[in-house]
KOLZA-642067 format. One record per atom (N, C-alpha, C): atom name; y, x, z. Coordinates in steps of 0.02 Angstrom, whole numbers, padded with zeros to 5 digits. Layout:
<atoms>
    a        Y        X        Z
   CA        Y        X        Z
...
</atoms>
This chain:
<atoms>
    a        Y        X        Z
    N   -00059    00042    00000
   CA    00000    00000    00000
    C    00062    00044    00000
    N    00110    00019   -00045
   CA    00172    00081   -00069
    C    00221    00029   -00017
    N    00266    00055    00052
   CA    00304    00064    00078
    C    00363    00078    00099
    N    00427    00056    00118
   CA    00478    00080    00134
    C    00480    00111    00192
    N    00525    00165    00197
   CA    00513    00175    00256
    C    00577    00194    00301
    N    00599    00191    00359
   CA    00675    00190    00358
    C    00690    00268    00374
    N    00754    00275    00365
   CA    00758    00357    00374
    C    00821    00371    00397
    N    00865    00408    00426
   CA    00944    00407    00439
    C    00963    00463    00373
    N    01014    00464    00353
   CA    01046    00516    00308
    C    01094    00588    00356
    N    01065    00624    00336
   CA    01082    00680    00382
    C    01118    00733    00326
    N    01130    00710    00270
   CA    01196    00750    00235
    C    01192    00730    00155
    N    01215    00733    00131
   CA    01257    00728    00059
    C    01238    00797    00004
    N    01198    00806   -00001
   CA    01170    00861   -00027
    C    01219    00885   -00110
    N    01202    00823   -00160
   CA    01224    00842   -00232
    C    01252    00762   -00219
    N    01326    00780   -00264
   CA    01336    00693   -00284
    C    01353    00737   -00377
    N    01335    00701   -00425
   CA    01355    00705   -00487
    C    01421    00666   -00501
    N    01423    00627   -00457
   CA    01492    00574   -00468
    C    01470    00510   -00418
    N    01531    00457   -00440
   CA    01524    00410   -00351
    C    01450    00362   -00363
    N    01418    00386   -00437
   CA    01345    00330   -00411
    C    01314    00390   -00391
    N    01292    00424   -00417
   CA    01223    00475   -00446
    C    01238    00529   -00378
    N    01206    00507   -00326
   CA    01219    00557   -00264
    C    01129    00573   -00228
    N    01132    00631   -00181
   CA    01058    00642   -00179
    C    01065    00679   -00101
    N    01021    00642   -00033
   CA    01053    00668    00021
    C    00984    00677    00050
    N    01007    00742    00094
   CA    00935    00741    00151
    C    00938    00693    00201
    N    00856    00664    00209
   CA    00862    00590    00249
    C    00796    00612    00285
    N    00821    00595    00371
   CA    00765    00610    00425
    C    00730    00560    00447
    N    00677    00556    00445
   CA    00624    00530    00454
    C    00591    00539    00521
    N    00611    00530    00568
   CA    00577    00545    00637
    C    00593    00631    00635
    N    00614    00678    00634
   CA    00626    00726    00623
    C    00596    00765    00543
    N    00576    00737    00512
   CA    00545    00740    00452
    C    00600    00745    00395
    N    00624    00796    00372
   CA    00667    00801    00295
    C    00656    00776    00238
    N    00675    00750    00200
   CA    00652    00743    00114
    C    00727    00728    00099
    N    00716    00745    00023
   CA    00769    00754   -00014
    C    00759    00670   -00044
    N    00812    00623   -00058
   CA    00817    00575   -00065
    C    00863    00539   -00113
    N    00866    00507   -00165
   CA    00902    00469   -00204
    C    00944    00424   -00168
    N    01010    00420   -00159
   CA    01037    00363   -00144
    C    01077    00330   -00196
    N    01069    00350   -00263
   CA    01113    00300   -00314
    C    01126    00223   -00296
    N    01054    00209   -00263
   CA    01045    00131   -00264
    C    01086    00102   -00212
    N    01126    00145   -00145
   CA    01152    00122   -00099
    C    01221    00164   -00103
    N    01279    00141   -00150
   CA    01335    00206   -00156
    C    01373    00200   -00113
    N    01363    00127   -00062
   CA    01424    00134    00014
    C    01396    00162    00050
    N    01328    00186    00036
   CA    01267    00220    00109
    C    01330    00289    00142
    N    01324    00315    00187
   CA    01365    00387    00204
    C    01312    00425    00268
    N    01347    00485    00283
   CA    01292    00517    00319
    C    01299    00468    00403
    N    01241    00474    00440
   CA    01233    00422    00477
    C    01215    00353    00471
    N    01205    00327    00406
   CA    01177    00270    00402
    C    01102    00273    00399
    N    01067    00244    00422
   CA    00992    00228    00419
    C    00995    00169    00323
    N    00952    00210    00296
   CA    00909    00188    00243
    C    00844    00148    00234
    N    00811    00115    00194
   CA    00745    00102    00169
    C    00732    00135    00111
    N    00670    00185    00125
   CA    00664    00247    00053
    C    00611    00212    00022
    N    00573    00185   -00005
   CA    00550    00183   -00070
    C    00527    00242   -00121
    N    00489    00267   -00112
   CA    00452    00311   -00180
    C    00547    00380   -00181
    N    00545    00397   -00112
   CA    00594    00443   -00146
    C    00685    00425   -00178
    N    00682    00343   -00162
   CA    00733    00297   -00167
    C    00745    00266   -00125
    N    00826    00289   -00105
   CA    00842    00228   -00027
    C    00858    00166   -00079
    N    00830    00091   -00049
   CA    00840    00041   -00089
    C    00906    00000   -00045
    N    00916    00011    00006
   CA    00954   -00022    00072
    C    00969    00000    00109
    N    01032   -00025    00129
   CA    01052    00003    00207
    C    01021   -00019    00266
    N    01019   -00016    00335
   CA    00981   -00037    00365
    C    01004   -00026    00435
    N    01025   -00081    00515
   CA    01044   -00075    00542
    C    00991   -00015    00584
    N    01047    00005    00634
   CA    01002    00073    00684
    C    00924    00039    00713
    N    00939   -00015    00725
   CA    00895   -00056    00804
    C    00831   -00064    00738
    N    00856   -00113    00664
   CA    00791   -00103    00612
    C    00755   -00049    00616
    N    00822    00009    00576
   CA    00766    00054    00565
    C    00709    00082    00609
    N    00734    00092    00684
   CA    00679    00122    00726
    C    00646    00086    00750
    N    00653    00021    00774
   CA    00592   -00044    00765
    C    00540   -00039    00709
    N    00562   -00035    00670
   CA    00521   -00033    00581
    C    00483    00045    00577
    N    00513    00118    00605
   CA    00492    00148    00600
    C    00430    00174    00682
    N    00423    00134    00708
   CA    00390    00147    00761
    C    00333    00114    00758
    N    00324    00063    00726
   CA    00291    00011    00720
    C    00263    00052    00637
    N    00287    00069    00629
   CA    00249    00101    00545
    C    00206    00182    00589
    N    00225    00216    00615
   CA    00192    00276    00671
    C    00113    00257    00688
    N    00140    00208    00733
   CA    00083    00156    00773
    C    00027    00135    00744
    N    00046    00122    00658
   CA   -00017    00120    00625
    C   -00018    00160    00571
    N   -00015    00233    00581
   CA   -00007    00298    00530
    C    00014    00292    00479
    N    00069    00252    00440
   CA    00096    00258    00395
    C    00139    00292    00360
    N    00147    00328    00432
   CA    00213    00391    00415
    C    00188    00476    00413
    N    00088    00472    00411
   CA    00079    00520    00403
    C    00079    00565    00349
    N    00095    00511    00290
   CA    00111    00568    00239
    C    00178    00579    00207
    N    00218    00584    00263
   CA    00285    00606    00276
    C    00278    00693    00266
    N    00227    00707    00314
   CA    00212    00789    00323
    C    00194    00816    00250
    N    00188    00779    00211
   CA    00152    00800    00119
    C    00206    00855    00120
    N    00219    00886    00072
   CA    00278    00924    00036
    C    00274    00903   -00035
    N    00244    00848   -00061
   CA    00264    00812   -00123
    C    00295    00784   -00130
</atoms>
């Protein structure tokens, strides 16, 4: 089952212009490099929903770590650790 998963944005890595931007997003302490085209009001400190490598949404604080604790609890976030 393909998943969202929530993540906070912890910096602004590349923007090409005000859509086409690309930020590191933490995952329980977990890095990946991340698309945010799809969310262009997102900024650093907002919690996301990533999608395949795509934040699709913004997402309040209390969601995301409700959503991400509850995804832990039943190992869904173990292939966070991938490097793919």
């Amino acid at each position: 089952m393909c998943l969202a998963i929530p993540g906070k944005i912890q910096s602004i890595t590349e923007q090409l212009d005000d859509t086409f931007r690309v930020g590191k997003v933490s995952f329980g302490g977990i890095q990946k490099v991340v698309n945010l085209a799809m969310v262009p009001d997102a900024k650093v400190g907002d919690y996301v929903l990533v999608h395949v490598g795509v934040a699709i949404s913004i997402v309040d604080e209390d969601e995301a770590r409700t959503t991400f604790e509850y995804l832990k609890k039943i190992g869904e976030v173990d292939e966070l650790n991938d490097d793919t």
